[in-house]
MIDOLO-897198 format. One record per residue (C-alpha): residue number from 1; residue in one letter; x, y, z negated. Coordinates in steps of 0.5 Angstrom, whole numbers, plus 500, padded with zeros to 3 digits. Layout:
N
(NUM; A; (X; Y; Z))
...
end
This chain:
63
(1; X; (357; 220; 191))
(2; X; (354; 220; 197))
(3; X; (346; 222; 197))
(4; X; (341; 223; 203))
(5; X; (334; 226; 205))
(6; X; (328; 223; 205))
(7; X; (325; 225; 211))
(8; X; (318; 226; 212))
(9; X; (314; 221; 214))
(10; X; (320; 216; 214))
(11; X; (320; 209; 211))
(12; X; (322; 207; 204))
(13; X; (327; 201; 207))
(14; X; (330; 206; 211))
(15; X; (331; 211; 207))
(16; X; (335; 205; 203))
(17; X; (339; 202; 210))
(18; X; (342; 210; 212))
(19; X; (344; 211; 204))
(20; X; (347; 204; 203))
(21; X; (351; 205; 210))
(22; X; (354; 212; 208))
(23; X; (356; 209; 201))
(24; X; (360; 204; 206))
(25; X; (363; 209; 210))
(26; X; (365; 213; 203))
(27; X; (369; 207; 201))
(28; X; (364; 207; 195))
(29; X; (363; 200; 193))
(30; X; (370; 198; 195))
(31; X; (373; 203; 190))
(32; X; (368; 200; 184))
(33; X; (371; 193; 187))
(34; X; (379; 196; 187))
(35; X; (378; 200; 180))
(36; X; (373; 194; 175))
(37; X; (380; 191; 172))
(38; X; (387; 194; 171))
(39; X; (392; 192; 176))
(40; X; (399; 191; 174))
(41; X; (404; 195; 180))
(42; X; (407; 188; 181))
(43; X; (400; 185; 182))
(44; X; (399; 190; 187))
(45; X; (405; 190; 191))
(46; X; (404; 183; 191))
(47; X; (397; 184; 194))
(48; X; (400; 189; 199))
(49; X; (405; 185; 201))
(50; X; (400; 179; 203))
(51; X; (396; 183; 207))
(52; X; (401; 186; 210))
(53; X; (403; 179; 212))
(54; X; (397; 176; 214))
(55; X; (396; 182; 220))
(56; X; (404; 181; 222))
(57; X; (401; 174; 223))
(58; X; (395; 176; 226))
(59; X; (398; 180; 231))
(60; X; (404; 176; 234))
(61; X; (400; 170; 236))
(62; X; (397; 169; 243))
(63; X; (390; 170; 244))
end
């Protein structure tokens, strides 16, 4: 769990902005996402195949 220091003289709201963006880059909240139900190993493999498609897909087209 990511933590922070509160510096002297700074403001309760940024405090709260430097702490939510280090969860972020911690992967904190999509972990919590990832783990709220079981997922069985065809699902995931589903899912894994999915979005290995979608970016195949993305990347072949002309911009």
């Amino acid at each position: 769990m990511p933590g922070i220091r509160v510096k002297e003289g700074e403001t309760f709201e940024s405090a709260l902005r430097r702490f939510k963006k280090k969860c972020e880059k911690a992967g904190v909240l999509s972990d919590l996402r990832k783990h709220q139900h079981f997922e069985k190993p065809s699902e995931r493999r589903k899912r894994k195949e999915n979005t290995s498609r979608r970016k195949s897909v993305s990347r072949s087209r002309p911009k």
